[in-house]
N, C-alpha and C positions, 0 to 999 in steps of 0.2 A: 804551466806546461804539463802534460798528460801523454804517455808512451811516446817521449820526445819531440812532440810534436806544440806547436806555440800556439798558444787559446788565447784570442782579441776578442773583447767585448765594444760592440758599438751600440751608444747612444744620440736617435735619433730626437733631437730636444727642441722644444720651443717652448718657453716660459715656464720652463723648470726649475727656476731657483731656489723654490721653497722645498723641493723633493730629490733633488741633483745629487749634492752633497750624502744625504741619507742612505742612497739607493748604492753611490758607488761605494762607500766602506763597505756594506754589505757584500757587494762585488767581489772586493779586494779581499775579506773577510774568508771567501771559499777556499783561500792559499793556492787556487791553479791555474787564475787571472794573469798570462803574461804582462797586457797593459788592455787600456781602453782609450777609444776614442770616441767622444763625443761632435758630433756634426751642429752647429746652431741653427736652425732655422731663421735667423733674424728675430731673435726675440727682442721682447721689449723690456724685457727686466734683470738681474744680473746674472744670468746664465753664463754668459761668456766668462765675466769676470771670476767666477766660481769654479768653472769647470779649469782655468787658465793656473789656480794657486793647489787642484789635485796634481800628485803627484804620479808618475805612470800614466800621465794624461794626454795625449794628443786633440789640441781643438781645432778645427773646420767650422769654420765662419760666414754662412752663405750671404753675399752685402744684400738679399731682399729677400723676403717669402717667395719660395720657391713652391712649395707644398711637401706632404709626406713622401710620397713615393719617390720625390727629387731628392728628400732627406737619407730616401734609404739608399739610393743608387751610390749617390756620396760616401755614406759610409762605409758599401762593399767595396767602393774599388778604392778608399784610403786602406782598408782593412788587408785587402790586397796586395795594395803596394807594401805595406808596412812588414810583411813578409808573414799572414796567418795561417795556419793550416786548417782549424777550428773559429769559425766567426762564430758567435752570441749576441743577436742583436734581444736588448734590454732596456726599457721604458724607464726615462731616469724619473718616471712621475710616481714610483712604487709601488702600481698596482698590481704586478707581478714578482715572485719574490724571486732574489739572484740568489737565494739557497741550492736552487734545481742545477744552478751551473753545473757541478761536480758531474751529475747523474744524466746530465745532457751529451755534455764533452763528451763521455767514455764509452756512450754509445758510438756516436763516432772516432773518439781513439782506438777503437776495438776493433775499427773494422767491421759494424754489425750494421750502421746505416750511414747513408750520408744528410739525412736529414731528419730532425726533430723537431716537434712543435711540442710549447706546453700550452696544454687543453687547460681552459676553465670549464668544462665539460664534464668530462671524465672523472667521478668523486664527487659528482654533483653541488662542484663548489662555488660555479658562475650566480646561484641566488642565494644562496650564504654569504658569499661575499660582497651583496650589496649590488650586482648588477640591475636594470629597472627588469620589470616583466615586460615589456612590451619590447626592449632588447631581446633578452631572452628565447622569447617569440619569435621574432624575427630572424635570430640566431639560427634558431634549430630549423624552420623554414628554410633557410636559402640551404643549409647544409646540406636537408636531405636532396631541393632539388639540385644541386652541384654534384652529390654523389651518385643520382639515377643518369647523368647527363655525362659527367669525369668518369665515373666507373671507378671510384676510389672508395672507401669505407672511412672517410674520416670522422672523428668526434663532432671539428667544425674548422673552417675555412678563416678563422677568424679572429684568432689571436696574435697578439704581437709578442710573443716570447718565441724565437727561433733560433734554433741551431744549425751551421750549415760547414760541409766537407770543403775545405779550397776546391777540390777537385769540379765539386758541383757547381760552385759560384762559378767558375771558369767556363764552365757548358752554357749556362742559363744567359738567354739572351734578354739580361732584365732591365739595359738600355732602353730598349724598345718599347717600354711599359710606361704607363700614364705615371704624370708627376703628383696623381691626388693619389685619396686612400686605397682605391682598386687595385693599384699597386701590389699590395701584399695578395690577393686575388688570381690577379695573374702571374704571379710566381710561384703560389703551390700548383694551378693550372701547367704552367711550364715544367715542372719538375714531375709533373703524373707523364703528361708527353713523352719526358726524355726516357720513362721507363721506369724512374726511381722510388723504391718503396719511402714511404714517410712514415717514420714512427712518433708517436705521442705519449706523452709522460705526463699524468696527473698533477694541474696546478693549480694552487690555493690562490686567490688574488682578494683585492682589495678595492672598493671603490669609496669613492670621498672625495669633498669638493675640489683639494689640490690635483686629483690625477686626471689627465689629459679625456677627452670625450669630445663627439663630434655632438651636432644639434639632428633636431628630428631631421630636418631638411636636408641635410649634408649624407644623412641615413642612410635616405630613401634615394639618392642619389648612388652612392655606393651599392646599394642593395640592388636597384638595377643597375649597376657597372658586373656586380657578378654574375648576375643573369646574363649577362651578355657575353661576358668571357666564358660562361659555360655553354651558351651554344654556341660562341662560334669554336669552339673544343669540339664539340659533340658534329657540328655539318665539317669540318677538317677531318674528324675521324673517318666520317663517311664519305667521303670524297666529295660533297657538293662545295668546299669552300678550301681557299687558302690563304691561312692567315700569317701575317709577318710574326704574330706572338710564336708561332710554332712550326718554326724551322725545319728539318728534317733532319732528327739526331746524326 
């Protein structure tokens, strides 16, 4: 808890067994974790059962492959119910560190934002830590055209370490958003819409066989899902389209 307000961390997981356990002590370890819930994706290996013997743990057990973006929807609105003021969504694969928790939360317990991403960007830490170049590439690409298109100045569209206000989750119509990876896409997309500034906080990560990663193909699939949520952002701005992503605050 942070300026009395209650910080849930959600873990959106599929065959995280070998990195689960690891990532949440670290979680717990920041001393201002009220609790965590982790969502399964139907995995195939002992996640459930791992995530079921943490303590402060709420698990969410989807019975089939649902995809990411159904994993996250799941987790805001258990995070939700569960009565959070501050969500953390946290990759229980470790490739981002729950160190930044503290320095996430308090922008938002402070009243200074309602949302946070941690950049592998920022600190020039995305190829130091192992990401490929040809990510990398790809990375700063779509960013810039997302931000000539969004009108936002972000680092990059594209990380999964997020911090969000109750208040925002409650606006954001992120029901309506694809159950794959564009997901996370169209919901910094919906949050530039609704007006709201995004602030980003420099993050160290980690890549290595255990942590989660999409193939080339799955990529190149996402990379045009954001081109496409950025224009149809950009023709809604300008009045030639309307889309159900982007309701009228």
């Amino acid at each position: 808890m942070m300026n009395q307000q209650t910080i849930v961390v959600v873990m959106p997981a599929y065959n995280a067994a070998s990195t689960l356990e690891r990532t949440w002590a670290e979680v717990m370890a920041q001393g201002v974790v009220d609790g965590v819930i982790v969502v399964d994706d139907a995995s195939k290996d002992d996640t459930v059962a791992i995530a079921r013997a943490l303590p402060k743990t709420a698990v969410v057990v989807h019975p089939c492959n649902k995809g990411y973006g159904a994993n996250q929807k799941t987790c805001y609105g258990a995070a939700l119910n569960a009565g959070a003021d501050i969500v953390i969504m946290v990759h229980p694969d470790y490739q981002y560190t729950p160190k930044l928790i503290p320095a996430m939360a308090s922008l938002i317990a402070n009243g200074l934002y309602e949302c946070v991403l941690g950049s592998r960007i920022l600190g020039g830490y995305a190829l130091k830590g192992g990401m490929p170049v040809w990510k990398y590439i790809s990375n700063r690409f779509l960013t810039f055209v997302e931000n000539v298109l969004i009108g936002a100045k972000l680092s990059e569209y594209h990380t999964g370490y997020r911090a969000f206000s109750r208040s925002l989750l409650e606006r954001i119509p992120f029901e309506r958003n694809s159950d794959d990876f564009v997901f996370d896409n169209q919901m910094l997309a919906q949050i530039v819409h609704l007006g709201v500034t995004i602030a980003e906080v420099s993050c160290p990560t980690k890549y290595f066989p255990e942590a989660s990663s999409i193939n080339f193909r799955r990529s190149l699939v996402y990379g045009f899902g954001c081109l496409y949520t950025a224009a149809r952002f950009r023709l809604q701005k300008i009045g030639w389209l309307q889309s159900p992503l982007f309701p009228s605050p």
